[in-house]
Every structure is written in structure tokens, then in C-alpha cells.
py3Dmol code that shows the C-alpha trace and the ligand (Angstrom):
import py3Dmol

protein = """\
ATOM      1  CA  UNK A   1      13.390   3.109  -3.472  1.00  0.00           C
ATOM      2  CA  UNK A   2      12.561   2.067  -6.760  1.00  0.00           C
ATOM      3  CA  UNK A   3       8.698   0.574  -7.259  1.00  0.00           C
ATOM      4  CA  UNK A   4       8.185  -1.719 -10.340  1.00  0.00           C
ATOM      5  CA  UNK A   5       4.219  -2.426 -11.668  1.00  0.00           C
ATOM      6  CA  UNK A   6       3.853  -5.015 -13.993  1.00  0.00           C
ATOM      7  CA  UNK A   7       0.578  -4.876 -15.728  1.00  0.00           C
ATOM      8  CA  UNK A   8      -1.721  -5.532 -19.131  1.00  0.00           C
ATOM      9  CA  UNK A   9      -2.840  -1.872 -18.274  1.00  0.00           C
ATOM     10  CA  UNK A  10       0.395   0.464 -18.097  1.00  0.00           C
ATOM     11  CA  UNK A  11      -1.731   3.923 -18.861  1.00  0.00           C
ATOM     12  CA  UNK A  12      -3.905   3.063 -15.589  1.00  0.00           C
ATOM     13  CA  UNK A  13      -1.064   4.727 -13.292  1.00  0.00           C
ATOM     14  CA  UNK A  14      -0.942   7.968 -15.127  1.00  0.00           C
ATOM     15  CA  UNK A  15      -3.381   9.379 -12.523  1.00  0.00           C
ATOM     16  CA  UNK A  16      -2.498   8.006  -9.448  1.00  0.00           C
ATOM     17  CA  UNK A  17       1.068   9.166  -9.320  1.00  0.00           C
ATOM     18  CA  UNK A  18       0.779  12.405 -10.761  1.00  0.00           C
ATOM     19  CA  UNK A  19      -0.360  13.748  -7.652  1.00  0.00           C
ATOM     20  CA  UNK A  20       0.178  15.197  -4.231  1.00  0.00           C
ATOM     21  CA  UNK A  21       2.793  12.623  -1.684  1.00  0.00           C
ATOM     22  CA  UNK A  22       3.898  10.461  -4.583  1.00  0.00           C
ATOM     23  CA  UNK A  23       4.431  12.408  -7.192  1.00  0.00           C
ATOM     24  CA  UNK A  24       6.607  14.945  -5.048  1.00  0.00           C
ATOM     25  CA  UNK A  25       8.454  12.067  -3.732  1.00  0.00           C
ATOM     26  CA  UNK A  26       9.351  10.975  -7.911  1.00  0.00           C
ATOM     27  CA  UNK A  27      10.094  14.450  -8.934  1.00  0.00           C
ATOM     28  CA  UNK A  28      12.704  14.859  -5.781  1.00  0.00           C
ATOM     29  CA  UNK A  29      14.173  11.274  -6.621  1.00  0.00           C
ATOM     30  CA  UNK A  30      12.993   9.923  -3.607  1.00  0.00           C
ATOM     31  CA  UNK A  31      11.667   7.100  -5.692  1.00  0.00           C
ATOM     32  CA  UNK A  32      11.671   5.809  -9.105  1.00  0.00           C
ATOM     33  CA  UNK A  33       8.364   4.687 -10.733  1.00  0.00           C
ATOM     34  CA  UNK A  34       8.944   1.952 -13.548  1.00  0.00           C
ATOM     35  CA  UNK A  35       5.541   0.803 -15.010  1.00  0.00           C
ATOM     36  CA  UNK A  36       6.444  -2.414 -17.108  1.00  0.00           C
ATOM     37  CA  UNK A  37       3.685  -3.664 -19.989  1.00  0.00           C
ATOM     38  CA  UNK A  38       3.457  -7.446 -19.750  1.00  0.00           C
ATOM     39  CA  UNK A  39       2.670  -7.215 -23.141  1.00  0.00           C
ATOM     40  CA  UNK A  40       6.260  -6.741 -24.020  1.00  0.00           C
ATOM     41  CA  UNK A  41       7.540 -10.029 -23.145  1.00  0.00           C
ATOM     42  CA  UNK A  42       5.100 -11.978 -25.109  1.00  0.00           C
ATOM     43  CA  UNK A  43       6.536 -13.834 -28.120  1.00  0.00           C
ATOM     44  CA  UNK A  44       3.479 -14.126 -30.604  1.00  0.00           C
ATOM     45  CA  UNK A  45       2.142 -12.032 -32.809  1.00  0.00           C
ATOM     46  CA  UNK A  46      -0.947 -11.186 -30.931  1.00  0.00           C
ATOM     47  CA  UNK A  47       1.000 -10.150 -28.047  1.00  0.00           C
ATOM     48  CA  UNK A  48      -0.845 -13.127 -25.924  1.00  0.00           C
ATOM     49  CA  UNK A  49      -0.929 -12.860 -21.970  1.00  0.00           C
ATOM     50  CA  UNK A  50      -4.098 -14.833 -20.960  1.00  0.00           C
ATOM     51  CA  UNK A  51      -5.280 -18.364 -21.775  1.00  0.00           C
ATOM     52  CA  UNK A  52      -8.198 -20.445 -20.789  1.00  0.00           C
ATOM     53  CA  UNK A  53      -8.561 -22.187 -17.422  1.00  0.00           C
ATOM     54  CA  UNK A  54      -7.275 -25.950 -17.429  1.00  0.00           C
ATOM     55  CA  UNK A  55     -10.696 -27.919 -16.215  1.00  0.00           C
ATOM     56  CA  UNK A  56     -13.074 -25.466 -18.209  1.00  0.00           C
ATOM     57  CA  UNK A  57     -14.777 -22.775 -16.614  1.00  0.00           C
ATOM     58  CA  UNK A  58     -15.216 -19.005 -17.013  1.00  0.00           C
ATOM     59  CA  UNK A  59     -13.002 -16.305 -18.049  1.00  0.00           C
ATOM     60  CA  UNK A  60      -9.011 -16.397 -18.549  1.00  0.00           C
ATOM     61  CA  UNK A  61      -6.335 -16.623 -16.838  1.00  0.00           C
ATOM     62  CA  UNK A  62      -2.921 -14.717 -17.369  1.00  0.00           C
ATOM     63  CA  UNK A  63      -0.246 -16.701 -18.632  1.00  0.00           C
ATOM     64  CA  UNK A  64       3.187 -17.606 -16.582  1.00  0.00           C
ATOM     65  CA  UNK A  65       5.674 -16.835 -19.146  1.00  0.00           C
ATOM     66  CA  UNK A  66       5.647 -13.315 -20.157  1.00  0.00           C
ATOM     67  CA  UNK A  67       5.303 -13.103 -16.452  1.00  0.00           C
ATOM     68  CA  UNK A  68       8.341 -14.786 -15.683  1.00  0.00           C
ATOM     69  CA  UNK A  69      10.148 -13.216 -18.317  1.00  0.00           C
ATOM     70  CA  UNK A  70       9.244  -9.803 -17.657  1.00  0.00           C
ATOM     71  CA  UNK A  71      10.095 -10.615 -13.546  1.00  0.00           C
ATOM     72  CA  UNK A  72      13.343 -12.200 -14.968  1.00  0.00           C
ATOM     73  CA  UNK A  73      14.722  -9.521 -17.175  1.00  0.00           C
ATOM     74  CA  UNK A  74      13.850  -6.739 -14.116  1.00  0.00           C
ATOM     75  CA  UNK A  75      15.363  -8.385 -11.769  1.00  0.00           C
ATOM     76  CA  UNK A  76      17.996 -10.316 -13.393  1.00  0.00           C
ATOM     77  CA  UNK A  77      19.404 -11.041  -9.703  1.00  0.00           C
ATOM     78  CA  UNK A  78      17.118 -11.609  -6.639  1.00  0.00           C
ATOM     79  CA  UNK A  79      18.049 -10.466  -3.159  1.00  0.00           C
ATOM     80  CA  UNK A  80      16.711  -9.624   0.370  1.00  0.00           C
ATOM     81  CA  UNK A  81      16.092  -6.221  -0.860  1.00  0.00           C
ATOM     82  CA  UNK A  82      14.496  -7.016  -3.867  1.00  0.00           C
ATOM     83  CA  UNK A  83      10.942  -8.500  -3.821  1.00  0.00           C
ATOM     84  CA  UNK A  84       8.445  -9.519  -6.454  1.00  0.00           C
ATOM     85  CA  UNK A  85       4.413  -9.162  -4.640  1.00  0.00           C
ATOM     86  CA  UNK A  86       1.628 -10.837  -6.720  1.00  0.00           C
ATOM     87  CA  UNK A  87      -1.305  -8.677  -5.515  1.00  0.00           C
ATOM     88  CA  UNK A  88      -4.079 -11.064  -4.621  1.00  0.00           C
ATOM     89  CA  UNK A  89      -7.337 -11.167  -3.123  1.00  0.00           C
ATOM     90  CA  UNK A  90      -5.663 -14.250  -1.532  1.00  0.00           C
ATOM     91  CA  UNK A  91      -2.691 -12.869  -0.415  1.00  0.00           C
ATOM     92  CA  UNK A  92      -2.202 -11.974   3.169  1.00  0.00           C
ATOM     93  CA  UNK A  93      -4.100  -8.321   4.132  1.00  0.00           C
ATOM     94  CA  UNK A  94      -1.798  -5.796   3.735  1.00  0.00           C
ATOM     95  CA  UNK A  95      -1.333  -3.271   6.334  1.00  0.00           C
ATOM     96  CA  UNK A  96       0.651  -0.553   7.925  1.00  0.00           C
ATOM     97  CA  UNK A  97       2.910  -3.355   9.320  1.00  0.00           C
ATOM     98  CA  UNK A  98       3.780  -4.731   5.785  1.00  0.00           C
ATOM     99  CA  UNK A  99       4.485  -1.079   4.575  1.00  0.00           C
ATOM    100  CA  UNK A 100       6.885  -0.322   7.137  1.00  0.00           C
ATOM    101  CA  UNK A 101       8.497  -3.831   6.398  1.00  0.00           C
ATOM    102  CA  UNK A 102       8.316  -3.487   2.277  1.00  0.00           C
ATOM    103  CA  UNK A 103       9.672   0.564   3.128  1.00  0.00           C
ATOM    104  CA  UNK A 104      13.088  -1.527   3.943  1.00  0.00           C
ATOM    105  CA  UNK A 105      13.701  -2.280   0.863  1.00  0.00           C
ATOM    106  CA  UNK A 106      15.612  -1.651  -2.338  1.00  0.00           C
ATOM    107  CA  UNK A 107      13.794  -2.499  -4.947  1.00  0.00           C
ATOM    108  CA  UNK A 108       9.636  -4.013  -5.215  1.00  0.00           C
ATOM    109  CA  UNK A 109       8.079  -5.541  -8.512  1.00  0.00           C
ATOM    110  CA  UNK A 110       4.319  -5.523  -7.974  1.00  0.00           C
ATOM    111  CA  UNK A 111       2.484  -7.953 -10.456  1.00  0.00           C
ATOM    112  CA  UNK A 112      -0.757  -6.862 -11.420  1.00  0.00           C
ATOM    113  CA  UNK A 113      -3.553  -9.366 -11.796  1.00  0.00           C
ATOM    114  CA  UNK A 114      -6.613  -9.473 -14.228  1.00  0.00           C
ATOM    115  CA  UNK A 115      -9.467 -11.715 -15.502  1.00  0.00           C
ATOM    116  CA  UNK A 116     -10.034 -14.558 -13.401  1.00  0.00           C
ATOM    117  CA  UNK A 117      -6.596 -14.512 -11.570  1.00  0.00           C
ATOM    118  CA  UNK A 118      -3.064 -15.881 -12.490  1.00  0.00           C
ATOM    119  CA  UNK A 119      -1.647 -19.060 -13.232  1.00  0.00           C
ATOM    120  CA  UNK A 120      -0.584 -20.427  -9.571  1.00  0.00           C
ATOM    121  CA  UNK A 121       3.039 -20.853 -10.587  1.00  0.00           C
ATOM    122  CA  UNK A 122       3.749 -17.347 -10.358  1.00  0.00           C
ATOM    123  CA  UNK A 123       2.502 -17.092  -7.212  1.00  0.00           C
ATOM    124  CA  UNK A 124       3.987 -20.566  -6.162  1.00  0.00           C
ATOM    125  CA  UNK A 125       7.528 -20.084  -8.245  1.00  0.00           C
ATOM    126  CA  UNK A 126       8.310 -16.557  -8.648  1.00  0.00           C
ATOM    127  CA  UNK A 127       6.288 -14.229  -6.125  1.00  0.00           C
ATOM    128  CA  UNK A 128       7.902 -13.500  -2.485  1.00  0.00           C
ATOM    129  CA  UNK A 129       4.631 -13.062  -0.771  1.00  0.00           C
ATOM    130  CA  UNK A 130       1.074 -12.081  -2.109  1.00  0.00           C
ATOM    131  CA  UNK A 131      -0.993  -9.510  -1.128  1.00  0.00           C
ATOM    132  CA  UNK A 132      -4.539  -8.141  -0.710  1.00  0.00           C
ATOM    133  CA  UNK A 133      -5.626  -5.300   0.084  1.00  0.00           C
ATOM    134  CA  UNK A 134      -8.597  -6.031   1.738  1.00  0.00           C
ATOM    135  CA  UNK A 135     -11.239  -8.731   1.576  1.00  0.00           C
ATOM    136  CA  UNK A 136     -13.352  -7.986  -1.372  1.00  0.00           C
ATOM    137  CA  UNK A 137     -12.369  -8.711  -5.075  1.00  0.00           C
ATOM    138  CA  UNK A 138     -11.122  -5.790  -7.443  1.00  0.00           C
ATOM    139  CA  UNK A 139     -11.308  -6.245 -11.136  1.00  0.00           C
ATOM    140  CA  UNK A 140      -7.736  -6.241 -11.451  1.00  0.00           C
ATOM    141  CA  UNK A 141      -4.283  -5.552  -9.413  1.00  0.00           C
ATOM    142  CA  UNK A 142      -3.596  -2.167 -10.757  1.00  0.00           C
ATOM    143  CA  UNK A 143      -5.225  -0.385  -7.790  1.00  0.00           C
ATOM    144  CA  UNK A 144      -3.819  -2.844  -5.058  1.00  0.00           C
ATOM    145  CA  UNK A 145      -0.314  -2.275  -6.241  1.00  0.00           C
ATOM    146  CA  UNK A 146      -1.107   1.476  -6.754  1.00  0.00           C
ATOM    147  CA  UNK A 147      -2.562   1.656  -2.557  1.00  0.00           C
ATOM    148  CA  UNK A 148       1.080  -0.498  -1.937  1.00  0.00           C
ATOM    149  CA  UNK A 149       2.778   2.208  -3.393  1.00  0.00           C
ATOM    150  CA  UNK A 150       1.385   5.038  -2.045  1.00  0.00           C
ATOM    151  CA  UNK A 151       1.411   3.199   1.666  1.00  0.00           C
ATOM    152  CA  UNK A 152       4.838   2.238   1.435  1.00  0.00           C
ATOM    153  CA  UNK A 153       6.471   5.783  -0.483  1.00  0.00           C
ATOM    154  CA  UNK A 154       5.188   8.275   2.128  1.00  0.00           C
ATOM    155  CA  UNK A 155       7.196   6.190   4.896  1.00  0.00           C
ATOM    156  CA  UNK A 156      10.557   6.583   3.229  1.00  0.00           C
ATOM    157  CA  UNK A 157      12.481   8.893   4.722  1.00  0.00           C
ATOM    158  CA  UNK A 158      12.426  12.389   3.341  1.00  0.00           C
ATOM    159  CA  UNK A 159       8.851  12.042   1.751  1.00  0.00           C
ATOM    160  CA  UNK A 160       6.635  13.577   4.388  1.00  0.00           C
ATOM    161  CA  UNK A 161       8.074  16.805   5.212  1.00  0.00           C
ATOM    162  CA  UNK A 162       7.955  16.190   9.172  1.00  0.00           C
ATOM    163  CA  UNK A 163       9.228  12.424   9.916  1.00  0.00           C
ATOM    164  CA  UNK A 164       7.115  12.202  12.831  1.00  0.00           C
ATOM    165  CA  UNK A 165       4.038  12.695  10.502  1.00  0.00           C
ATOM    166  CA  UNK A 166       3.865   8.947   9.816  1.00  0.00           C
ATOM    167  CA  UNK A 167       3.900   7.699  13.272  1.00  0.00           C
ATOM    168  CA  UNK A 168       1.424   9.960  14.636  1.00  0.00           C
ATOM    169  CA  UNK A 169      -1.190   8.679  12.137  1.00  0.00           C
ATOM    170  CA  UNK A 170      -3.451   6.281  12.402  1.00  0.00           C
ATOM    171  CA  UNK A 171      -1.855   2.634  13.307  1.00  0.00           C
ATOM    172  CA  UNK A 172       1.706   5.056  13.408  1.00  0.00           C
ATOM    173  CA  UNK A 173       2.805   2.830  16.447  1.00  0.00           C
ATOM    174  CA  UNK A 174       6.322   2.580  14.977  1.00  0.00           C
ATOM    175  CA  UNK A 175       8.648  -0.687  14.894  1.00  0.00           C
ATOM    176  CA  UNK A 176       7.297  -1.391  18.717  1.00  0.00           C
ATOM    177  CA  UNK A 177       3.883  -2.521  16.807  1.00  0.00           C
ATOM    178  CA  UNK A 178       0.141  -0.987  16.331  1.00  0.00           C
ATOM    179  CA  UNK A 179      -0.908   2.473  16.924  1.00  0.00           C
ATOM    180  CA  UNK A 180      -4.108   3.478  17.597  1.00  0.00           C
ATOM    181  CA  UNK A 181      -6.306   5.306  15.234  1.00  0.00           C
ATOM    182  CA  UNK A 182      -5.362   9.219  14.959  1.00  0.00           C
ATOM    183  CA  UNK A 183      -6.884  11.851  17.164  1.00  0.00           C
ATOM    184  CA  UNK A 184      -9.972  14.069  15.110  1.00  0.00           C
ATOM    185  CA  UNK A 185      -8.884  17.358  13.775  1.00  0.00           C
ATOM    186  CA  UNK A 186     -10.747  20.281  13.230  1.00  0.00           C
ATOM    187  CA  UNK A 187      -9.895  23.315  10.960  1.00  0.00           C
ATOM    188  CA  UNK A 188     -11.068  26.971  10.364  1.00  0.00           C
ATOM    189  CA  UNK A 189     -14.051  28.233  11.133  1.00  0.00           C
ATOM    190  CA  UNK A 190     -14.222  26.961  14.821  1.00  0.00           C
ATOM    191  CA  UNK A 191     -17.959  27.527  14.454  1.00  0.00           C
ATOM    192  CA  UNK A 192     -19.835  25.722  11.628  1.00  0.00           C
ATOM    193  CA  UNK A 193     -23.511  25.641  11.316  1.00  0.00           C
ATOM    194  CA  UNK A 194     -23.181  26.017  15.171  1.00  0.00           C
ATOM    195  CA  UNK A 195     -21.085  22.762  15.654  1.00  0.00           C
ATOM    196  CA  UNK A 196     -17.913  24.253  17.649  1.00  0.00           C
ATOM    197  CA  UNK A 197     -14.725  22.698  17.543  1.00  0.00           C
ATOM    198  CA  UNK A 198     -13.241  21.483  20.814  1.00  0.00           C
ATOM    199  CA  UNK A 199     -12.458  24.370  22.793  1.00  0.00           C
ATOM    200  CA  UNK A 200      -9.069  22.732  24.067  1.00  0.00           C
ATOM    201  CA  UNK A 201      -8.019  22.701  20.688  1.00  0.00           C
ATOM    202  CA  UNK A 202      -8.081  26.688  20.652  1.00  0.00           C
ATOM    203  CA  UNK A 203      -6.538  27.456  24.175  1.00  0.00           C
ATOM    204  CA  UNK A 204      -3.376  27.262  22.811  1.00  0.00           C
ATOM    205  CA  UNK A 205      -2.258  24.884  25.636  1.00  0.00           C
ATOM    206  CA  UNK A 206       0.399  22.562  24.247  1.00  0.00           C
ATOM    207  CA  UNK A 207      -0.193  20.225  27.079  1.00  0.00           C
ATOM    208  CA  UNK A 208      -3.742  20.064  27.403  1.00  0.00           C
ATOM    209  CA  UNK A 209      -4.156  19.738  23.260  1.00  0.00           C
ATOM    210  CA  UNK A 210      -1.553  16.598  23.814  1.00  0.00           C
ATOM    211  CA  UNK A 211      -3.395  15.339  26.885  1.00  0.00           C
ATOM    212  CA  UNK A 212      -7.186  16.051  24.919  1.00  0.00           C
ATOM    213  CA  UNK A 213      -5.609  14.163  21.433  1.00  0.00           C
ATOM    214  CA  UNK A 214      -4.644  10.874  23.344  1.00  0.00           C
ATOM    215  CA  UNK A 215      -8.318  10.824  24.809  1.00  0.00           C
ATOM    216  CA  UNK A 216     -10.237  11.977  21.950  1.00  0.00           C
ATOM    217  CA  UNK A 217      -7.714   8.774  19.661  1.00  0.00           C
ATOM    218  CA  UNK A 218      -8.084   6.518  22.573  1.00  0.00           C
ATOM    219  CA  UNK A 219     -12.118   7.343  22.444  1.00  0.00           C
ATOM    220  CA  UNK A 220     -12.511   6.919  18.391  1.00  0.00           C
ATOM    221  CA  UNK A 221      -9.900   3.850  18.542  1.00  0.00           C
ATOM    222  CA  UNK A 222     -12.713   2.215  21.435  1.00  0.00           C
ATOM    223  CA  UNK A 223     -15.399   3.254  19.241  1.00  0.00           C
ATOM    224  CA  UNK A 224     -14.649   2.138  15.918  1.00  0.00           C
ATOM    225  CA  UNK A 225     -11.657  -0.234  16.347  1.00  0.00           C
ATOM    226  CA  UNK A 226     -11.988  -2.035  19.331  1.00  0.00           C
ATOM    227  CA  UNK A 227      -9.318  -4.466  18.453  1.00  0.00           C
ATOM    228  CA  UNK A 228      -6.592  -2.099  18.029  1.00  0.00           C
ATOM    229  CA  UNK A 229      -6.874  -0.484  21.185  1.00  0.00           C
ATOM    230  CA  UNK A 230      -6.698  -4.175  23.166  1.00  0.00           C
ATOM    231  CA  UNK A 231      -3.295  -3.946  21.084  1.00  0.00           C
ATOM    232  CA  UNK A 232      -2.038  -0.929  22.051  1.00  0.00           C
ATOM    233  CA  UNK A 233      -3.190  -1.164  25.638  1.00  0.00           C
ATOM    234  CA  UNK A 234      -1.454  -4.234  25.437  1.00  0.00           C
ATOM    235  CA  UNK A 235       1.706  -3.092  23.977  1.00  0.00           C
ATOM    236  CA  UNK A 236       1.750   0.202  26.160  1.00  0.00           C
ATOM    237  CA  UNK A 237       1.164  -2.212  29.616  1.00  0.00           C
ATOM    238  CA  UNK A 238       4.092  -4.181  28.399  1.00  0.00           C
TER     239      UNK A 238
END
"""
ligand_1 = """\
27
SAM
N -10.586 -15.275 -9.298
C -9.838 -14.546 -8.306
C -10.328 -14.940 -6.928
O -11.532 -15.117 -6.761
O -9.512 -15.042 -6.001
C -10.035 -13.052 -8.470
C -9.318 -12.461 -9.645
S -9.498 -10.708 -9.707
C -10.958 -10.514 -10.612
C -8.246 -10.205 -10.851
C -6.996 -9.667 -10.217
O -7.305 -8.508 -9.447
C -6.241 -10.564 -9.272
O -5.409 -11.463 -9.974
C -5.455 -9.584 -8.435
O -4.232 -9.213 -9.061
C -6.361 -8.372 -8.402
N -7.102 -8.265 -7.133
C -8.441 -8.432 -6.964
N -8.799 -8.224 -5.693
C -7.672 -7.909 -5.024
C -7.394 -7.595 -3.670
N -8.340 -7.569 -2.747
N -6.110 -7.319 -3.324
C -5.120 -7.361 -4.245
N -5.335 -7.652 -5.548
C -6.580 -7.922 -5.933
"""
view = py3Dmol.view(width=600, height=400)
view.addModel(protein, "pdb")
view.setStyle({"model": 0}, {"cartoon": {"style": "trace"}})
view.addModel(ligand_1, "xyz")
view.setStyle({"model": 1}, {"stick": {}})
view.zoomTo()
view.show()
């Protein structure tokens, strides 16, 4: 699958994808990173993206052109596997649902935000969808499109070594809809600072560790996510 950003800021995603999931996942070919500078598809001298707000007010807005442009001349031709996301605090939230839908497809362009937003035609005219990632505001789209990314490239197949990984996790219900939360995990010692790890989790009893994981997910789900677990009792009564 082959992620597009396009941003004012094309240096920010030198850390982010240089690591761990991600970064394995580029250097097998598994995906394709393209980080696209909005500043190249300006036509002035200045290399302009933003402009004051029509009707006054603060801060600046980026421009629709070079944004069109730059959408235009990476995906010269539009298709069902090819979307363009403007990453918005007003988009709709983004979750493990939408990854598993955007990990369909071919090709994503992720617009990255800035200032005080961008001029509602590209989210009216040229965007698929928008997208938060939560409900608070970030200073810019950069990190939004980088979570997207991360979310969405460790469900492709052949990413996560074991492809059960990713529906065992936390809301890993599969295509049949939510998951709950994943189970606690404990590591070496099984003492620490005299807090023992579950003894179950020692015995070596592949059915009892199964049997003690639902609980102990079913337990933290109830206790921290009550929602979700109405969900899956839901879906699992069905
Ligand atoms: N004035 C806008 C508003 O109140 O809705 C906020 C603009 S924000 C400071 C600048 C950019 O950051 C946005 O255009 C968007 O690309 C990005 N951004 C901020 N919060 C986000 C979120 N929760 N999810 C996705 N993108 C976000």
C-alpha cells in the first residue's frame, strides 16, 4: 500500500517512520512512504500556502490551490482504491474500524492541516472523508496522518509477523465488528517489589491461560470501557 502525506512540514516524518512496525514494513516493500511538500505546487515567488480568513479574524488559513494541485498531480486519476483524507479535528473519530476499512486500499493521500484550519473547499471538493483523531485540537495534521499510518500499515498483511497479532489486540474483533480491550500481560521477573504476576500465567496450562485472558480482557474492558463490552456482548449473543 502506498501512503501519501501532504504537508508545509515534510522533515516532521523523519522520526516517526524510521522506527520499529513501520519502518520494517517500508524497508520490506510492504509499503511505500511518499511525503509531498505543499510548498512545491505554489506558483509565487514566496512559495505562498496560507492566506487570511475571509470575515477577519485570527490566524491563516491554508490556501486551496497548491492543495488541489498537489492532490491533482498525485493522483492524476481517482478510484475506489485511491482516497484523499483531510485530517481534521472535525472529521469523523478515527478508529480501528476505519483502519481496517482504509487497510483495503491501494493508494491514501493524507492532507495535513496547519494554522487555523483549511479552506472548506478542500474538504467539501477534493477530500473523500475527514478525519480526527480524537477530540482535542493538535497544532497541525502531521501527527494525525502519522497515527493513520501507523494504525492502518501494521494491519496489512505481512507486517506483523503473526497475522493473528492484530485481532487479538485491543478492539481486534475482526470484520464481525469491536473487540474488547486486550487481556494484561506480564513479563520477567514474576516477582517485582513483591507484586506477583498471575500464577495462571506460569502453569503453563494452554487452556487455563486462554480461559484466565478472556476474564482478565472481559474484566479491564468492564472497568475502563464499559461501552465496548455492551458491543461485544452484543455481537458475541448475536
Ligand atoms: N481551527 C480548527 C478548528 O478549531 O477546528 C483547528 C485547526 S488545527 C490548529 C490545524 C490543523 O491541525 C487542522 O487543519 C488539522 O489538519 C490538524 N488537526 C488538529 N487537530 C486534529 C485532530 N484532532 N485530528 C486530526 N487532525 C487534527
Amino acid at each position: 500500500m502506498v501512503f501519501h502525506v501532504l504537508t508545509i512540514f515534510p522533515d516532521f516524518f523523519r522520526g516517526p517512520f524510521e522506527h520499529g512496525v513501520v519502518a520494517r514494513a517500508a524497508a520490506a516493500g510492504k509499503i511505500r512512504l511518499e511525503v509531498h511538500d505543499l510548498r512545491n505546487w505554489t506558483t509565487d515567488r514566496h512559495r505562498t500556502v496560507d492566506d487570511r480568513p475571509f470575515g477577519g479574524g485570527e490566524g491563516m488559513v491554508l490556501k486551496a490551490e497548491p492543495i488541489f494541485r498537489a492532490a491533482e498531480a498525485i493522483f492524476p486519476e481517482r478510484g475506489p482504491a485511491r482516497r484523499i483524507i483531510l485530517m481534521s479535528p472535525q472529521g469523523r473519530l478515527f478508529d480501528q474500524a476505519a483502519a481496517r476499512r482504509l487497510s483495503r486500499l491501494d493508494e491514501l493521500l493524507l492532507l495535513a492541516g496547519r494554522y487555523e484550519g483549511v479552506d472548506e473547499r478542500v474538504a467539501e471538493r477534493l477530500a473523500d472523508e475527514e478525519l480526527s483523531i480524537g477530540d482535542y485540537v493538535l497544532s497541525g495534521g502531521e501527527l494525525a496522518a502519522a497515527v493513520v499510518i501507523d494504525a492502518v500499515a501494521r494491519l496489512l498483511d505481512g507486517v506483523l509477523g503473526n497475522q493473528d497479532s492484530a485481532l487479538r489486540e485491543s478492539f481486534g474483533g475482526g470484520a464481525e465488528g469491536p473487540g474488547l480491550l486486550d487481556c494484561p500481560q506480564y513479563t520477567r521477573p514474576a516477582g517485582f517489589r513483591g507484586w506477583q504476576a498471575p500464577e495462571v500465567l506460569l502453569s503453563g496450562n494452554h487452556e487455563e491461560v486462554r480461559r484466565w485472558r478472556l476474564e482478565a480482557a472481559i474484566e479491564k474492558t468492564a472497568r475502563m470501557r464499559p461501552e465496548l463490552l455492551e458491543k461485544w456482548k452484543s455481537r458475541v449473543e448475536r
